[in-house]
SEVO-294189 format. One record per residue: residue number from 1; residue in three letters; x, y, z of N, C-alpha, C, O in turn. Coordinates in steps of 0.1 Angstrom, whole numbers, plus 2048, in hexadecimal, padded with zeros to 3 digits. Last residue first. Layout:
PT     n   res   npx   npy   npz   capx   capy   capz   cpx   cpy   cpz   opx   opy   opz
PT   NUM   ala     X     Y     Z      X      Y      Z     X     Y     Z     X     Y     Z
...
//
This chain:
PT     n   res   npx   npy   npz   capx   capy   capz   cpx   cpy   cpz   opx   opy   opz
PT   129   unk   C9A   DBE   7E9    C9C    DB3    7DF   C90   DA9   7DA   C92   DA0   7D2
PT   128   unk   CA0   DDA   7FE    C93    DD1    7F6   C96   DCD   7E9   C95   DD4   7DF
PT   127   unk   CB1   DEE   7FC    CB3    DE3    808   CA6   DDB   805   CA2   DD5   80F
PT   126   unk   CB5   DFF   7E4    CBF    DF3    7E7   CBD   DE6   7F2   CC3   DDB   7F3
PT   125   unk   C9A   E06   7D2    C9C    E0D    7E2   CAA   DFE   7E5   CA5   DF3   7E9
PT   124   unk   C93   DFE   7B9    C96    E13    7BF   C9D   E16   7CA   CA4   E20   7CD
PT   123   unk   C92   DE4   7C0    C9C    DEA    7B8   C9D   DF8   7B8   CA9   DFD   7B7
PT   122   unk   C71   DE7   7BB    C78    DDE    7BF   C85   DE2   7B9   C85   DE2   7AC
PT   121   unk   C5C   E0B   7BC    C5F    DFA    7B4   C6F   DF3   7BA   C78   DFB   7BE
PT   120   unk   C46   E17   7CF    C50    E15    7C8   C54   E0A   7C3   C4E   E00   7C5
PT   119   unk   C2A   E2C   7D7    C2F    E22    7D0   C3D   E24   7CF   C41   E30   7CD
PT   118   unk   C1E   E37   7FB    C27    E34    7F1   C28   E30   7E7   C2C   E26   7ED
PT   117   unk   BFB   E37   807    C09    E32    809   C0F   E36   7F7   C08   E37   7ED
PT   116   unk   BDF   E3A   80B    BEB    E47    814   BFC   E3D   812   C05   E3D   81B
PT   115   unk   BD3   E2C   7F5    BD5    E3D    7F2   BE0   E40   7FD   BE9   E48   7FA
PT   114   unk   BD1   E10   7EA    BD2    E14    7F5   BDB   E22   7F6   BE7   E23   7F6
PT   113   unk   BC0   E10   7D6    BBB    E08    7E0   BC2   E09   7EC   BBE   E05   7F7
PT   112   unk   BCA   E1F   7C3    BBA    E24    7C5   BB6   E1C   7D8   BAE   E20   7E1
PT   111   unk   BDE   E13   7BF    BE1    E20    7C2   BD7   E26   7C7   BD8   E31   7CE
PT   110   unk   BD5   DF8   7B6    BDE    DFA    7C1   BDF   E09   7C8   BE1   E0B   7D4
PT   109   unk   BD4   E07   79B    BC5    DFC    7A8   BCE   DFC   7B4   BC9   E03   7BD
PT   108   unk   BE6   E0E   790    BDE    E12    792   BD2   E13   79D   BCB   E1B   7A3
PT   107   unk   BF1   DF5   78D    BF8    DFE    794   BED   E06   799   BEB   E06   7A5
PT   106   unk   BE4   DE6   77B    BE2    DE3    78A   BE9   DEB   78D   BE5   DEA   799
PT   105   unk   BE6   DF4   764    BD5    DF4    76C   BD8   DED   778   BCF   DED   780
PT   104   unk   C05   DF7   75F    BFC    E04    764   BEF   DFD   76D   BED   E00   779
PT   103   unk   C1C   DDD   761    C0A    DDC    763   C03   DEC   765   BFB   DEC   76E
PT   102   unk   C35   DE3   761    C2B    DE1    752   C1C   DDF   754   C13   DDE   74B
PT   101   unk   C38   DE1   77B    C3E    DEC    775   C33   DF0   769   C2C   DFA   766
PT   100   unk   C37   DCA   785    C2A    DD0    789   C2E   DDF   77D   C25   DE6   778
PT    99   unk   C49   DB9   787    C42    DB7    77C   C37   DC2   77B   C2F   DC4   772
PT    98   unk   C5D   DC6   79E    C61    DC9    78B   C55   DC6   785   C52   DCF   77D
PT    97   unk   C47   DCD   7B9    C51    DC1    7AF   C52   DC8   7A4   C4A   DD0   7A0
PT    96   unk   C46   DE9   7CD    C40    DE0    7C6   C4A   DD9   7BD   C54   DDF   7B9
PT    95   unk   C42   DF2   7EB    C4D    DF0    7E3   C48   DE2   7DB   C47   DD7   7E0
PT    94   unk   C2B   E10   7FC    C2E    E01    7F6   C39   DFB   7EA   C39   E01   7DF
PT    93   unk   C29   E1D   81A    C33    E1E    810   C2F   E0E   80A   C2F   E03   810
PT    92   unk   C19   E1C   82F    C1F    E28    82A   C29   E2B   81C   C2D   E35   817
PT    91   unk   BF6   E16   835    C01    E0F    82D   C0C   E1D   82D   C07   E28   82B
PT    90   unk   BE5   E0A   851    BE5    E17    844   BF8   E14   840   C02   E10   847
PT    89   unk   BD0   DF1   84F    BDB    DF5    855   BDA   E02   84A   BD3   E04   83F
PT    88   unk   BB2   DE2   861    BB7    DE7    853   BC5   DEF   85D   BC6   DF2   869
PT    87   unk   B9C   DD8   875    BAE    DD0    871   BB3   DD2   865   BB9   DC9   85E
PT    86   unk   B89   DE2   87C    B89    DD8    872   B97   DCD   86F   B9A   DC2   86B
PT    85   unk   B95   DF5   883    B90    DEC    888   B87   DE2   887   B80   DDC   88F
PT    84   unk   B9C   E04   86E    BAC    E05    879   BA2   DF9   882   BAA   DF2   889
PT    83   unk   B83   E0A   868    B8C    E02    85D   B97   DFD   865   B9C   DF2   862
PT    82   unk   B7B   E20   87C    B76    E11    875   B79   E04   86D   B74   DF9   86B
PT    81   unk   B8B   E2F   872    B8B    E2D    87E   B87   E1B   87D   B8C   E10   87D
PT    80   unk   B99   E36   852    B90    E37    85B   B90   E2E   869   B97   E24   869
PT    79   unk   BBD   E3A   852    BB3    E37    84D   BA6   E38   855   BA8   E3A   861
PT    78   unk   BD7   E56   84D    BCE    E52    852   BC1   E47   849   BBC   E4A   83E
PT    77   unk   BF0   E5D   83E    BEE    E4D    844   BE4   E4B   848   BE2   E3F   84A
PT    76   unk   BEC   E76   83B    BEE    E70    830   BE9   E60   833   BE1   E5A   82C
PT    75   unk   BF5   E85   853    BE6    E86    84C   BE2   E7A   841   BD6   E76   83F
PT    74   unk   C09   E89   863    C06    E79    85E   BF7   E7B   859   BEE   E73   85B
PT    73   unk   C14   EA3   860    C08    E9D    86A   C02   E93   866   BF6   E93   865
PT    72   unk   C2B   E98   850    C30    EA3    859   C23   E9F   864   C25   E9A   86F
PT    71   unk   C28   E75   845    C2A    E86    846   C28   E8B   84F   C24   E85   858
PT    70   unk   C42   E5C   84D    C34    E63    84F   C33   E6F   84B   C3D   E77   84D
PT    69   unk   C57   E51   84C    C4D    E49    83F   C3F   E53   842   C35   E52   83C
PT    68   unk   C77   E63   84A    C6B    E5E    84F   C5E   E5C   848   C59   E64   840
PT    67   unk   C96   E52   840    C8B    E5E    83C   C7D   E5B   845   C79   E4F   847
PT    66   unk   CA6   E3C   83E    CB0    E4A    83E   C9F   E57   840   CA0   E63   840
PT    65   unk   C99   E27   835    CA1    E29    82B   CA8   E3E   82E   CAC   E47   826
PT    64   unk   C81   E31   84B    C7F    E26    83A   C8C   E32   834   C8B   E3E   831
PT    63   unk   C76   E2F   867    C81    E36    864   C80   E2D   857   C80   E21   858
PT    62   unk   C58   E2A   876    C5D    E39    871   C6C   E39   864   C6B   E41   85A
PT    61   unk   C37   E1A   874    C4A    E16    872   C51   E1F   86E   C51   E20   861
PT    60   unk   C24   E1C   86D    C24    E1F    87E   C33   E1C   87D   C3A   E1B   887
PT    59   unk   C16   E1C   853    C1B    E28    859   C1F   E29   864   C20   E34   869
PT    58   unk   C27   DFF   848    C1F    E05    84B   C25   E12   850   C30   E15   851
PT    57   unk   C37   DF5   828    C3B    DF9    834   C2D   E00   83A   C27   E07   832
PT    56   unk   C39   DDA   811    C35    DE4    815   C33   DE8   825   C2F   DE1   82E
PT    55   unk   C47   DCB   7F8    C43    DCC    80B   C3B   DD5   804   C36   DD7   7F9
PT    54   unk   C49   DAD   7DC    C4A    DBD    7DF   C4A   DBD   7EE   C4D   DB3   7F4
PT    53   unk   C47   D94   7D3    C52    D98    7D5   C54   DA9   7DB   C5F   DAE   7DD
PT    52   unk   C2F   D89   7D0    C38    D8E    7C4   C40   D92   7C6   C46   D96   7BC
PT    51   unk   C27   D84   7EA    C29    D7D    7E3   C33   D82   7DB   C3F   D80   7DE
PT    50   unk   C25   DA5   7EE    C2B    D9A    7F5   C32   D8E   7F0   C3F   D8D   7EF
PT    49   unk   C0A   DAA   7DC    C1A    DAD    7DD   C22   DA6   7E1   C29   DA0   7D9
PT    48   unk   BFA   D98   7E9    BFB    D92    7DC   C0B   D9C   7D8   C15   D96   7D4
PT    47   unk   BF5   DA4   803    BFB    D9A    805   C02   D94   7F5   C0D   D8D   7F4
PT    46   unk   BE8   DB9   7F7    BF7    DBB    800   BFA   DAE   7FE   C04   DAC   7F6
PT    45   unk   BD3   DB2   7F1    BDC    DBA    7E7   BE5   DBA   7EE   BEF   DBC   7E7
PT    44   unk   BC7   DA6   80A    BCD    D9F    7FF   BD3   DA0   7F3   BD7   D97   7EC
PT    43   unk   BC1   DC1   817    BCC    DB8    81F   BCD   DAC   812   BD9   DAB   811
PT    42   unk   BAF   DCE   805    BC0    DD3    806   BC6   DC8   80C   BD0   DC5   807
PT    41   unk   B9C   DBB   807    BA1    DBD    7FC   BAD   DC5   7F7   BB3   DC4   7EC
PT    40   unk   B93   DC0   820    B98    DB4    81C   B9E   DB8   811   BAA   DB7   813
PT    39   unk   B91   DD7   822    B95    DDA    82A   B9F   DCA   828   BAA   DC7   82D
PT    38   unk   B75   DDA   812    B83    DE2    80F   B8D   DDD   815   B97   DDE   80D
PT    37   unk   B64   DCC   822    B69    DC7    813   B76   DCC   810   B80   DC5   80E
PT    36   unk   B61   DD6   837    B65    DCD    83B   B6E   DC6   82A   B78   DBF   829
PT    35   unk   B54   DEC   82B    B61    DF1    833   B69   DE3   835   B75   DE4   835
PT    34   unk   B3D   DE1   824    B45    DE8    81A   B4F   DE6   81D   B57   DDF   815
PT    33   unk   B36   DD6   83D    B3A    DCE    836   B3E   DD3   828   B42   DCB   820
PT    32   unk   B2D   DF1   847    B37    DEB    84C   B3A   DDF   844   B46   DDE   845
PT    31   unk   B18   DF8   832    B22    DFF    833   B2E   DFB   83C   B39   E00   83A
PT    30   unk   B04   DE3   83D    B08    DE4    82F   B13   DED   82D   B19   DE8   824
PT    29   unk   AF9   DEC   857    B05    DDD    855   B0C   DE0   846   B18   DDF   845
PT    28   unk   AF6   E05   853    B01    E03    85B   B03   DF9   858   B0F   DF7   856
PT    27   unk   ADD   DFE   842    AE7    E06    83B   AF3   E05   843   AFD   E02   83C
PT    26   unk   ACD   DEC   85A    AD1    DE6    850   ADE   DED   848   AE9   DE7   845
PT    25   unk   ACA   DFF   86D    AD4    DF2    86D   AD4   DEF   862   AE0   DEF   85E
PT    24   unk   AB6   E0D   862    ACA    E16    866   ACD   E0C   866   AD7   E0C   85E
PT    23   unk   AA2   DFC   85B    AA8    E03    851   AB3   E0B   850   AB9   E10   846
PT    22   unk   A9C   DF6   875    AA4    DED    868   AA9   DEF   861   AB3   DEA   85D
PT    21   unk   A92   E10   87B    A9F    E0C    883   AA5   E04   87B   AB0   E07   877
PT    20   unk   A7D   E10   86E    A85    E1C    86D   A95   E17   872   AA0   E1A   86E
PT    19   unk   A6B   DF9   873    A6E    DFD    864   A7D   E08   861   A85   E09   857
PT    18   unk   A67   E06   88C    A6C    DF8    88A   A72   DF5   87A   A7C   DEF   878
PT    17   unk   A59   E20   886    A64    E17    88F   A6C   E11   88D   A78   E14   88C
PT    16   unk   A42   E11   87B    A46    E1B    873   A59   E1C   878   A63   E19   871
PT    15   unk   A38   E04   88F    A3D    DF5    884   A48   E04   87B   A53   E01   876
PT    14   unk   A3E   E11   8AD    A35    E0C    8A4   A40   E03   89A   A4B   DFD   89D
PT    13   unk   A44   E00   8D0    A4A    E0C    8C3   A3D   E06   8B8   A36   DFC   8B9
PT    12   unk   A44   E02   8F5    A3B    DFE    8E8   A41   E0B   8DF   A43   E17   8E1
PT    11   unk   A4C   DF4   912    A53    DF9    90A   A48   DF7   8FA   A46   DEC   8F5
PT    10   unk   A30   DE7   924    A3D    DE8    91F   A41   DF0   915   A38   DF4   90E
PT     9   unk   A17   DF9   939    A1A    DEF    92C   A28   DF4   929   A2D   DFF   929
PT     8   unk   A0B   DF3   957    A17    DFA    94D   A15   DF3   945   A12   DE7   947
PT     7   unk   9E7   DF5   95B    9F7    DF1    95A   A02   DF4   951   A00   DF8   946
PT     6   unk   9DD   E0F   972    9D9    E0B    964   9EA   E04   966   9F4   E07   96D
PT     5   unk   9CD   E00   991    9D3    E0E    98C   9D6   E09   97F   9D0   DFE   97D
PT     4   unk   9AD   DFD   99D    9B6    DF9    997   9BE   E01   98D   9BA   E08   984
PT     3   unk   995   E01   9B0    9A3    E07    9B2   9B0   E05   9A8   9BB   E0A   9AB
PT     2   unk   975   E04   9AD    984    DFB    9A5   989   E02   9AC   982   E0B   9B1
PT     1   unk   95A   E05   9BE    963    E0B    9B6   970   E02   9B5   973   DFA   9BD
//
């Protein structure tokens, strides 16, 4: 008689499995490089303000001009978690240039692109030239 006990066999998944898992990684990579898109595409609408002469104030800076930049449960400022780590900021207030006044479709786009902050224009507020 044998004595031979049966061998472990390793860790075994089917191809159905294997099919299933690629298929979360894959939608999770594709949904983080959404987040990664967005997240570029405000930090270079900010920066193109800038340029032009406009700021803009984040939500972690309380006191703007005598008033506080946050609401009552900063509900407003929140951005996703993921995005806060990605290296997205939540905006509280944006002070945009004179030229931007006559542009509605970028005002617009701006307003779509970054929802928990402010607009104002250059000249509303005396301590932004």
């Amino acid at each position: 008689m044998s004595d031979a006990t049966p061998r472990r066999r390793g860790f075994r998944f089917s191809l159905r499995a294997l099919f299933a898992v690629l298929t979360v990684l894959g939608v999770f990579a594709g949904w983080l490089v959404s987040e990664y898109r967005v997240v570029r595409e405000r930090a270079m609408a900010i920066r193109q303000i800038e340029r032009d002469g406009g700021s803009v104030c984040f939500a972690t800076q309380q006191p703007l001009f005598g008033r506080s930049v946050l609401s009552l449960d900063g509900s407003n400022m929140r951005i996703p978690r993921v995005r806060q780590l990605i290296g997205d900021k939540a905006y509280s207030c944006v002070i945009l240039p004179p030229t931007y006044r006559r542009e509605n479709a970028r005002l617009s786009y701006l307003q779509g692109l970054l929802p928990e902050a402010e607009f104002s224009f250059v000249g509303r507020f005396p301590h932004f030239h």
